[in-house]
C-alpha positions as CSV (number, residue, x, y, z in Angstrom):
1,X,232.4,-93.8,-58.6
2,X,228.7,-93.8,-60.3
3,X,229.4,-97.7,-60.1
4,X,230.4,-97.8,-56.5
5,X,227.3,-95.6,-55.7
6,X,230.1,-93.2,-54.1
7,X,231.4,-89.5,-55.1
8,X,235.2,-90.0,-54.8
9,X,237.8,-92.3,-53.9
10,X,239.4,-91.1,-51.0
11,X,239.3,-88.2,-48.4
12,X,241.8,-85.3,-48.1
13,X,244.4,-86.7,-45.5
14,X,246.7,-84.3,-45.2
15,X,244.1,-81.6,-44.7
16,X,242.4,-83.8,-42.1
17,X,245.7,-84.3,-40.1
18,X,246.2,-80.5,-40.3
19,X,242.5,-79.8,-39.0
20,X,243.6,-82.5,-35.7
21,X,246.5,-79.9,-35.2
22,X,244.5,-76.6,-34.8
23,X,243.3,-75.3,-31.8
24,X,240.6,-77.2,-30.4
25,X,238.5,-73.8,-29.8
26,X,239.2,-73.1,-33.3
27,X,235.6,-74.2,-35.6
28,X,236.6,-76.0,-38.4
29,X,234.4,-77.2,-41.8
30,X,236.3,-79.0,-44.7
31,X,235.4,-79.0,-48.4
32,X,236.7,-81.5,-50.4
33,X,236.1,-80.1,-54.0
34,X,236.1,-84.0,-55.2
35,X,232.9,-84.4,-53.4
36,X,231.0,-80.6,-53.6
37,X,231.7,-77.2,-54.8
38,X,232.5,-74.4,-52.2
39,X,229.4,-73.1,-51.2
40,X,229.4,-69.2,-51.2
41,X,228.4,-69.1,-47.3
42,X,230.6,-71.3,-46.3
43,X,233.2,-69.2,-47.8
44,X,231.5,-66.0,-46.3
45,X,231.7,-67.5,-42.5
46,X,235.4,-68.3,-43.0
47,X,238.4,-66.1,-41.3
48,X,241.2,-68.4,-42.8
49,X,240.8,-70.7,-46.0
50,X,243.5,-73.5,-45.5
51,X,244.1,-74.8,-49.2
52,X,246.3,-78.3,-50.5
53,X,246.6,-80.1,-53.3
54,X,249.0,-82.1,-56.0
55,X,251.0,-80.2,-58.7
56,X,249.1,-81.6,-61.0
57,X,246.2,-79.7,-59.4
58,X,247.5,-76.3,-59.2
59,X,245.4,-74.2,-61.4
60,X,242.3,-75.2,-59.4
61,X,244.7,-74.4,-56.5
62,X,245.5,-71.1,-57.8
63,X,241.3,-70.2,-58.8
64,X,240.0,-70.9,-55.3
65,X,242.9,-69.1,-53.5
66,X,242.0,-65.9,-55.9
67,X,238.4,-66.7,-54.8
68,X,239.2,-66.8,-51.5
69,X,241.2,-63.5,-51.3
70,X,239.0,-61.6,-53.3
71,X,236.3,-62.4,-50.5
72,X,239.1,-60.7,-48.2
73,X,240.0,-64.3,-46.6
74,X,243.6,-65.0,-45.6
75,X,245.1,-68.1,-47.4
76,X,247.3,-70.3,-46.4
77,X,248.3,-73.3,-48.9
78,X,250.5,-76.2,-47.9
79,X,250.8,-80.0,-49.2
80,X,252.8,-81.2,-52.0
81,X,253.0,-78.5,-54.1
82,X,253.8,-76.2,-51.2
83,X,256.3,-78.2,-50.4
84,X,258.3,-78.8,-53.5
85,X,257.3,-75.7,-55.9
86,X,256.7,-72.5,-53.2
87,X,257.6,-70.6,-55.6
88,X,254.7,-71.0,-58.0
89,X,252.2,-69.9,-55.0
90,X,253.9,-67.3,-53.0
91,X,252.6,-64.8,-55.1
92,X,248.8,-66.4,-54.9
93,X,248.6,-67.0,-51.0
94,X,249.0,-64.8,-47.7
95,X,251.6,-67.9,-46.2
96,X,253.0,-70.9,-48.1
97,X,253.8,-73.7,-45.8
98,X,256.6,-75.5,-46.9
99,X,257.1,-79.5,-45.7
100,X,255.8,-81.7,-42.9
101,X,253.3,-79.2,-40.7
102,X,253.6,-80.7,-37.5
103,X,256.5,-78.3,-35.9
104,X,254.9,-75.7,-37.9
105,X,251.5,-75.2,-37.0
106,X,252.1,-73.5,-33.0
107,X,253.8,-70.5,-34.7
108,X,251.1,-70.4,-37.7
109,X,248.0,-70.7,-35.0
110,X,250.0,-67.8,-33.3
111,X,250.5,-65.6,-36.2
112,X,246.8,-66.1,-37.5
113,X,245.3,-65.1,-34.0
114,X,247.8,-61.8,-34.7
115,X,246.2,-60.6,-37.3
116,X,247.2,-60.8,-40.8
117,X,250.0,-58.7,-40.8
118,X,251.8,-60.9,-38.2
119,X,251.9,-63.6,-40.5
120,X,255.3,-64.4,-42.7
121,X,254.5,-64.9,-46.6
122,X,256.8,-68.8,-46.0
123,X,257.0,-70.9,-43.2
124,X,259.2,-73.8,-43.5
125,X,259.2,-77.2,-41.2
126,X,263.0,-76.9,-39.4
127,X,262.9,-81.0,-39.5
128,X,261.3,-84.0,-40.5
129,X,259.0,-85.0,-37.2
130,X,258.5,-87.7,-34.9
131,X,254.9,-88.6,-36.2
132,X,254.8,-90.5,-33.1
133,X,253.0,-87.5,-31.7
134,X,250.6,-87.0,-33.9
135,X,246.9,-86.6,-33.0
136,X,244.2,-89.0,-35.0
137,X,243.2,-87.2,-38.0
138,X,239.6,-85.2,-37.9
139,X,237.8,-88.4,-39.9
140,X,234.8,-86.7,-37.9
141,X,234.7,-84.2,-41.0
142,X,233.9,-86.1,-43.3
143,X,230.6,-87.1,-45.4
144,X,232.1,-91.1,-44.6
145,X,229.3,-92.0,-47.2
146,X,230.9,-90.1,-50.5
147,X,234.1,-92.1,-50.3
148,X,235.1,-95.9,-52.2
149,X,238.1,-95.7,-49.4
150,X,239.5,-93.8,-46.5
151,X,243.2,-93.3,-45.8
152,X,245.1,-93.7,-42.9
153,X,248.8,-93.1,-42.5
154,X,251.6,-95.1,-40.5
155,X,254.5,-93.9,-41.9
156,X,256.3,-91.7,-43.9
157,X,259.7,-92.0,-46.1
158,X,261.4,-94.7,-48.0
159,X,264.5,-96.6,-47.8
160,X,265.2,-96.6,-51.3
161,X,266.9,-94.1,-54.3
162,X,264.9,-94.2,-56.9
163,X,265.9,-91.3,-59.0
164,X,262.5,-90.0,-60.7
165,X,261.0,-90.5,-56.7
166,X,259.8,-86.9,-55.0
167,X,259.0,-89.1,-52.0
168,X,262.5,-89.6,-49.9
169,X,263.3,-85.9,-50.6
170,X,260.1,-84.7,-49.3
171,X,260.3,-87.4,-46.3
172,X,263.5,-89.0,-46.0
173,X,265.1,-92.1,-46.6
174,X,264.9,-93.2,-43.3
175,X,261.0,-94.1,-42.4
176,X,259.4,-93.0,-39.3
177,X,256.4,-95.3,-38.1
178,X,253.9,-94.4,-35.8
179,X,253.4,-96.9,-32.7
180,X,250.8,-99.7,-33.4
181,X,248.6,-98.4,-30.6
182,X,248.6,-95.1,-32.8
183,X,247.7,-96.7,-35.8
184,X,245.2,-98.8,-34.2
185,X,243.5,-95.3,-32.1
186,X,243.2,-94.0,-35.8
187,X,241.2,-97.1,-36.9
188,X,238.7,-96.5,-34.3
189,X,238.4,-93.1,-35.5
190,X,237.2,-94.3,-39.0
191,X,235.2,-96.8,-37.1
192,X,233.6,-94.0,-35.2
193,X,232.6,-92.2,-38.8
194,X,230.1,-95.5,-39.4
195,X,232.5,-96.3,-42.6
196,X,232.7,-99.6,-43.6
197,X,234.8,-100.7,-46.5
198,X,238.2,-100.4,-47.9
199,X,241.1,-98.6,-45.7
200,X,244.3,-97.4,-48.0
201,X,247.4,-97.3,-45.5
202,X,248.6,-94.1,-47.5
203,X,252.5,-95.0,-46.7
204,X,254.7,-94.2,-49.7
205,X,256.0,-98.0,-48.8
206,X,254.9,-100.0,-46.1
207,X,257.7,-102.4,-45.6
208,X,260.3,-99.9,-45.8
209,X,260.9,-101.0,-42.0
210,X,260.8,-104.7,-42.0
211,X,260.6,-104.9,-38.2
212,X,258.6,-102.1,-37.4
213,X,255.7,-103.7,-40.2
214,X,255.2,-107.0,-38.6
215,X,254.8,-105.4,-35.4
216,X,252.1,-103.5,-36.6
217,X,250.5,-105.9,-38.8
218,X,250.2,-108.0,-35.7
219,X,248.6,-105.4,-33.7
220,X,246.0,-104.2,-36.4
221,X,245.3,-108.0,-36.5
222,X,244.0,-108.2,-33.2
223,X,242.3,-105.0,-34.1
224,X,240.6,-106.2,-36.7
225,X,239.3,-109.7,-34.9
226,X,238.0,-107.0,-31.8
227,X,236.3,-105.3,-34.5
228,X,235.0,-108.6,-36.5
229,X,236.9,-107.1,-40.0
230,X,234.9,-104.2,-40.6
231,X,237.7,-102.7,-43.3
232,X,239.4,-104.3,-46.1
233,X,243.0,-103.0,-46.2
234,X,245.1,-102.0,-49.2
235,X,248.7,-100.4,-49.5
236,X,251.7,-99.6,-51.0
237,X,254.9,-101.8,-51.3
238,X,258.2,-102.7,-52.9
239,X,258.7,-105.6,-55.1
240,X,261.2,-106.8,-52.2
241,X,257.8,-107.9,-50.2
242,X,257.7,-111.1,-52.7
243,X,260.6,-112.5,-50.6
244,X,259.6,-112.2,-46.9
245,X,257.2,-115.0,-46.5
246,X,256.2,-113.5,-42.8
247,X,255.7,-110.0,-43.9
248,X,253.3,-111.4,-46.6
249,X,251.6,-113.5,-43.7
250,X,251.2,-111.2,-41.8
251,X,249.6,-108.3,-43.7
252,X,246.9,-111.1,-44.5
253,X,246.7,-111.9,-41.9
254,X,245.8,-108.5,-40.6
255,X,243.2,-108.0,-43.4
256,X,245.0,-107.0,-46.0
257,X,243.3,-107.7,-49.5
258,X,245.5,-106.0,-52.1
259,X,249.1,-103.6,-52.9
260,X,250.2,-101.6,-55.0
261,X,253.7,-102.1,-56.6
262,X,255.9,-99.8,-58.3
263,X,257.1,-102.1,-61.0
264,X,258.1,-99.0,-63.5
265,X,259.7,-101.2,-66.2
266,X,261.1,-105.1,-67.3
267,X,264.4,-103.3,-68.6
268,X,267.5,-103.9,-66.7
269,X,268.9,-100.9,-68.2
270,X,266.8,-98.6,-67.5
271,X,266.2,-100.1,-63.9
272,X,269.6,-99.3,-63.1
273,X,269.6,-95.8,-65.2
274,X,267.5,-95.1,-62.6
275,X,268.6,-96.5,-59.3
276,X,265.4,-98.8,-58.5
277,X,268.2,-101.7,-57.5
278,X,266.0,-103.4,-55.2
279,X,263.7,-104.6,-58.9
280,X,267.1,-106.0,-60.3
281,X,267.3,-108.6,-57.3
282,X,263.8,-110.1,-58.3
283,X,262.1,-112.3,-61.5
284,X,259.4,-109.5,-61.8
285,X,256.9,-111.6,-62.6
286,X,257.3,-114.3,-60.7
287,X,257.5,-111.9,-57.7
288,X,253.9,-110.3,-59.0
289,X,253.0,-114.1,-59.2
290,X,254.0,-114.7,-55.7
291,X,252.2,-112.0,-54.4
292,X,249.0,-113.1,-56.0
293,X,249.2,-116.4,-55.0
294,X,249.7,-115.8,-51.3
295,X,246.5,-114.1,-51.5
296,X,247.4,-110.3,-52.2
297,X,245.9,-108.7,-55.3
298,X,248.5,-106.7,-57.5
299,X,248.2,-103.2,-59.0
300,X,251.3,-101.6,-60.2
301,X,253.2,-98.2,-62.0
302,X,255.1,-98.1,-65.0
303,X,256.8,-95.6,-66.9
304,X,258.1,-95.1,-70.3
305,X,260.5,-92.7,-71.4
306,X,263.9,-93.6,-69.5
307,X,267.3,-93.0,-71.7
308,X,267.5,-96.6,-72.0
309,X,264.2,-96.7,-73.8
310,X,263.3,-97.7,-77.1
311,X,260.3,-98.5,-79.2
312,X,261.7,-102.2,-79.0
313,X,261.8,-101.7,-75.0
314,X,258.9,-100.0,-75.0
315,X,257.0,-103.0,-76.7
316,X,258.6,-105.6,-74.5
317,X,256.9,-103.5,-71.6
318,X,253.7,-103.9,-73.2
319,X,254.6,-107.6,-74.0
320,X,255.2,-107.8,-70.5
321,X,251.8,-106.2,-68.9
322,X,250.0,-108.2,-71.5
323,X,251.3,-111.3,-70.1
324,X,250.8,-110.8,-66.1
325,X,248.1,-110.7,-64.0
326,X,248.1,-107.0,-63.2
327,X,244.8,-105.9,-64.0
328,X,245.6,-102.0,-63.0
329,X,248.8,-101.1,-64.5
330,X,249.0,-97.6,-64.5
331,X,251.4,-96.5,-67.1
332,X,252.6,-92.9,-67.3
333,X,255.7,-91.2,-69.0
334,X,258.6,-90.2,-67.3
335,X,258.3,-86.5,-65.5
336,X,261.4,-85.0,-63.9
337,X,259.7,-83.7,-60.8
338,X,260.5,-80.6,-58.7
339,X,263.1,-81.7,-56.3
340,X,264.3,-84.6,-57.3
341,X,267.3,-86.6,-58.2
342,X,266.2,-87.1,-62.1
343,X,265.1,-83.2,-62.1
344,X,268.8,-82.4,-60.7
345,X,270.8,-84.6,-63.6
346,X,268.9,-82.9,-66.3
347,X,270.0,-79.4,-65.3
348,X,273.1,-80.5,-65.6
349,X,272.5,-82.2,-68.7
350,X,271.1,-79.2,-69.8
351,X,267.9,-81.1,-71.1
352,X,265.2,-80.0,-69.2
353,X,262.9,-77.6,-70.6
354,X,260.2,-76.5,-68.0
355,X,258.8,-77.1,-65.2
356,X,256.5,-80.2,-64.3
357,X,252.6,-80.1,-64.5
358,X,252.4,-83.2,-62.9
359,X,250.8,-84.5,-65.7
360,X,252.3,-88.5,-66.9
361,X,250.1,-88.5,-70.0
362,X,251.4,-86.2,-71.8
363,X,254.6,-84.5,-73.2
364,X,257.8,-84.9,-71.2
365,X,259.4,-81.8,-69.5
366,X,262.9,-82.7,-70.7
367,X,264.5,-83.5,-73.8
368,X,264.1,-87.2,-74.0
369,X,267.0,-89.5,-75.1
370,X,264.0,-91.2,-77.5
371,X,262.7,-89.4,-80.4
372,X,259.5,-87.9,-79.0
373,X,256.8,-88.5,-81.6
374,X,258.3,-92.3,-81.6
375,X,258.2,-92.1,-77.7
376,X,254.8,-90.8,-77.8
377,X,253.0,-92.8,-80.6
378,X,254.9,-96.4,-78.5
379,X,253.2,-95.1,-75.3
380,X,250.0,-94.8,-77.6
381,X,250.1,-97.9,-78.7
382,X,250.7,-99.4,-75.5
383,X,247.8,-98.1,-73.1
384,X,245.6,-98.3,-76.4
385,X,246.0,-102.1,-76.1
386,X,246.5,-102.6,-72.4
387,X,242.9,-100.9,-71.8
388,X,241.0,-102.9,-74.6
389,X,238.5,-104.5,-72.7
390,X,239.4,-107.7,-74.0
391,X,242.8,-107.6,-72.4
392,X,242.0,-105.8,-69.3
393,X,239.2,-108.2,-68.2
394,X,242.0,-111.2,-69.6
395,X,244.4,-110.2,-66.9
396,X,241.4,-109.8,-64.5
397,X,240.5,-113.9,-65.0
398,X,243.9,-114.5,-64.9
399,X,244.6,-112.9,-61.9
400,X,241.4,-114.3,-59.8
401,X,242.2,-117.5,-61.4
402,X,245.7,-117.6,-59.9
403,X,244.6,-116.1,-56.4
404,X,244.2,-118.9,-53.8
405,X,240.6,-119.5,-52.6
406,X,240.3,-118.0,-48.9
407,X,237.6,-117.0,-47.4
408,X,237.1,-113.3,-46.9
409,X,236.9,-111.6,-43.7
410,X,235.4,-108.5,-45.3
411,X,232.3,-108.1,-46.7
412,X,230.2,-104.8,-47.9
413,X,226.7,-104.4,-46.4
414,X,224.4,-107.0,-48.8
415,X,222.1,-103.8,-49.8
416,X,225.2,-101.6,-51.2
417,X,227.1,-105.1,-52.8
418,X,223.8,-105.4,-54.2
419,X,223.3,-102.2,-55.6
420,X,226.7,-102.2,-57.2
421,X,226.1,-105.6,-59.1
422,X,223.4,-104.5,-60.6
423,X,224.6,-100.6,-61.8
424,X,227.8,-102.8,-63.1
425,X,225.2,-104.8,-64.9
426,X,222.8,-102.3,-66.0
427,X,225.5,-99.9,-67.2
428,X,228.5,-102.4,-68.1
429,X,226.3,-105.5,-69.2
430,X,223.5,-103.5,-71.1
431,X,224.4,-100.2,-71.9
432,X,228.1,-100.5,-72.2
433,X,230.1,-100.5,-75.6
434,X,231.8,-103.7,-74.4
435,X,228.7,-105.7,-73.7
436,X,229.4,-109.1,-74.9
437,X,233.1,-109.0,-73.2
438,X,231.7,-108.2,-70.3
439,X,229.5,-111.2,-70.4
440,X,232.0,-113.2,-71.4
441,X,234.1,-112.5,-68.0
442,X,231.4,-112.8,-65.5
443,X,230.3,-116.2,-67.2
444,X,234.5,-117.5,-66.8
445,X,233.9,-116.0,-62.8
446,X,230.8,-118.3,-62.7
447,X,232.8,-121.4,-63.6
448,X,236.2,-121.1,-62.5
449,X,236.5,-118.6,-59.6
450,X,232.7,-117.8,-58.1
451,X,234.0,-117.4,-54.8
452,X,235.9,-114.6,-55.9
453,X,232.8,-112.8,-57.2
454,X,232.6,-109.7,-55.1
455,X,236.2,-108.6,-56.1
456,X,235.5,-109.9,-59.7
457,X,232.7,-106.8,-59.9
458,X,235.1,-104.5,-58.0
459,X,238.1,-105.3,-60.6
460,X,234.9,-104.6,-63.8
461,X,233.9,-101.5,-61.8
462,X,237.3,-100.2,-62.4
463,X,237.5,-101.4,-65.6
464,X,235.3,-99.1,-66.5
465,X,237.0,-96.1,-65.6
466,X,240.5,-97.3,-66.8
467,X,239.1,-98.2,-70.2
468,X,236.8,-95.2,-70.4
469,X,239.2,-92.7,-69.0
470,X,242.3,-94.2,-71.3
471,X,239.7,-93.6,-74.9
472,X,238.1,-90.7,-73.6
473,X,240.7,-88.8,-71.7
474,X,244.4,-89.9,-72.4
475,X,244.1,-91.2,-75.9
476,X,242.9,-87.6,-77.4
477,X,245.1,-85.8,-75.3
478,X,248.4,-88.1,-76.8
479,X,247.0,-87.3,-80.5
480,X,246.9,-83.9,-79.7
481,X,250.7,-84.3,-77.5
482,X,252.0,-86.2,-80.6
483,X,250.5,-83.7,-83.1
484,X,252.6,-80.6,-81.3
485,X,255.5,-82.7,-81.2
486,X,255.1,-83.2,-84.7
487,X,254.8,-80.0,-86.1
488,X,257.9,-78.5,-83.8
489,X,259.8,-81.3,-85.0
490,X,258.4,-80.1,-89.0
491,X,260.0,-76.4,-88.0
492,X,263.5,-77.3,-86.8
493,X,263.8,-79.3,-89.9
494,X,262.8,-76.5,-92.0
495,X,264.8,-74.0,-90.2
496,X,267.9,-76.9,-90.6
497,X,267.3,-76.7,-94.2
């Protein structure tokens, strides 16, 4: 984000939608803690602290809803954690909200203006709702200047059965799509903001309905010529979006720049260990390869740590990462999630041992099928060498390299492109560790894909955090994962003995 010249990468959604749901007499600030701390005032001139976040950021949940009740505020906490783990903040909050808050918020609004001893300690949505009603989220909030992105959401659930996957039991299997002229309404809301730059549709999988996609693709087109491209758009998909030709023709054509695929793993066993089917119809990576030659940059997931896994298939992954043109591939082990189908088995199974942190960079949260210190010292040695800088900026040329050369419809403002070449320069080029690799890649950009240029200094900007953040972050904490798996392992064979 120092890079970018920006403070985080995206805005609070949900609790933007939530703010477009209260009353409109009701005065409303948001704080999003990835951007400022929580001014003591602005705390002091709250009646109601509205609080959401991940399961991986529940602690900070928990320490600002203790702030905010010892201040004699009435919290109320919703979002994902809410949603799948209420039982970890009933104790902490006045009212947990569990699921989608649409249906939810008339009685919440009522009970609030009653007082606090009107309000129930759990409120739960009674259905999954038609977001076809939904309002435009409050974009007006924000501080549009502290963010790389802003999202925007069209839909919500997911066709598929992926086991590991929180999504369809939080949202369904069955997506529900907002109209085009919704999606378009909500666009002119960011517009409004003065925000120019990238737009993340935050749908879980944005060609879950086929139909439904090209309609709106078409739509945001025409948006987007009114509006002479002021947003570069970026999203989620299935791998299934390699073999519809028009779907891929059409998010281009609507301004779409990039997606992000869950690949999760080459293995065919493990693949169908876990019920991703629709990634055993398809060559993986000449799917990927598809992608990127029809003009859409490819990030991607993986995991490690499936019963089918081994050391062996654990290399072949990183064989397999190595060899494509996935510059991003976020790789985390496998987590059995609160809710879901994977979470579910291993109850059964009697294998798993606590809850889930949320965390995908450390230990598992189950007895894995894989002897852990081998698990863990294979994933080591797999995001050690996929964030090298020599082979993350190698799958960066390679994937500019294979990307056809089209002329952009987006462009940043010249003085804030400007200002990010040179910090990626100054920083990457002169005071970086990996100076002369750096080099290196911009002087391949210059004579093989020059055209490509601005993105070539996006995909280097986020180099630097992948390969920082992987030898600064996630490599100590797997020698510290791996050294507590170690010495447990060192007691039960003592005690076997």
């Amino acid at each position: 984000m120092k890079l970018a010249g920006r403070k985080a990468l995206l805005p609070p959604l949900g609790l933007l939608t939530v703010a477009a749901l209260l009353p409109k007499d009701w005065d409303v600030r948001l704080v999003d803690l990835n951007v400022r701390p929580l001014e003591p005032d602005e705390l002091a001139w709250a009646d109601v602290v509205f609080l959401s976040g991940m399961l991986v950021q529940r602690p900070a949940l928990l320490a600002l809803a203790a702030q905010a009740r010892a201040a004699g505020k009435i919290v109320v906490v919703g979002g994902p954690v809410a949603t799948t783990s209420p039982e970890l903040l009933l104790p902490h909050a006045d009212c947990v909200v569990s699921g989608e808050a649409e249906e939810l918020m008339g009685p919440l609004c009522e009970a609030l203006a009653a007082g606090r001893s009107a309000l129930p300690a759990r409120l739960s949505a009674p259905r999954r709702p038609d977001v076809r009603a939904l309002p435009s989220p409050r974009y007006d909030l924000l501080e549009p200047d502290a963010y790389n992105s802003i999202g925007v959401q069209w839909s919500r659930g997911c066709p598929f059965n992926c086991e590991f996957c929180d999504i369809i039991e939080v949202f369904g299997r069955h997506p529900r799509t907002k109209s085009p002229e919704q999606l378009c309404r909500d666009l002119d809301a960011i517009y409004a903001t003065g925000f120019r730059g990238s737009v993340f549709l935050a749908d879980d999988n944005l060609v879950g309905n086929r139909v439904e996609a090209i309609r709106l693709f078409k739509a945001v087109r025409v948006w987007m010529i009114q509006h002479k491209f002021p947003f570069m758009l970026y999203g989620e998909a299935s791998i299934n979006l390699a073999a519809c030709d028009d779907l891929m023709a059409a998010m281009i054509g609507a301004g779409f720049d990039s997606v992000f695929v869950g690949i999760e793993t080459p293995s065919e066993e493990a693949l169908r260990e876990t019920h991703k089917a629709q990634n055993l119809a398809f060559d993986l990576h000449a799917a990927v390869e598809k992608l990127v030659r029809s003009g859409l940059d490819v990030s991607a997931g993986f995991i490690v740590g499936f019963d089918a896994d081994d050391a062996a298939a654990i290399e072949r992954q990183r064989k397999w990462v190595a060899e494509s043109c996935i510059p991003q591939a976020m790789v985390g082990i496998l987590s059995a999630l609160p809710g879901t189908q994977l979470e579910r088995r291993l109850i059964r199974e009697g294998r798993l041992l606590e809850n889930a942190s949320g965390e995908t960079f450390g230990r598992a949260n189950f007895r894995t099928k894989m002897d852990e210190v081998e698990l863990l010292q294979s994933y080591r040695c797999l995001i050690s060498d996929l964030y090298r800088p020599e082979a993350y900026f190698e799958r960066v040329n390679r994937a500019l390299e294979l990307r056809p050369r089209t002329d952009a419809h987006f462009s940043l403002p010249w003085t804030h492109a400007l200002a990010c070449v040179l910090r990626s320069m100054l920083y990457q080029g002169v005071l970086g560790n990996y100076r002369s690799v750096y080099w290196r890649y911009l002087g391949r950009v210059i004579r093989r894909t020059p055209r490509r240029m601005a993105r070539a200094i996006s995909l280097a900007i986020a180099g630097e955090h992948m390969i920082r953040y992987t030898a600064e972050d996630v490599l100590p904490r797997l020698a510290q994962a791996i050294a507590q798996a170690s010495a447990e392992a060192g007691r039960k064979d003592e005690a076997a003995a």
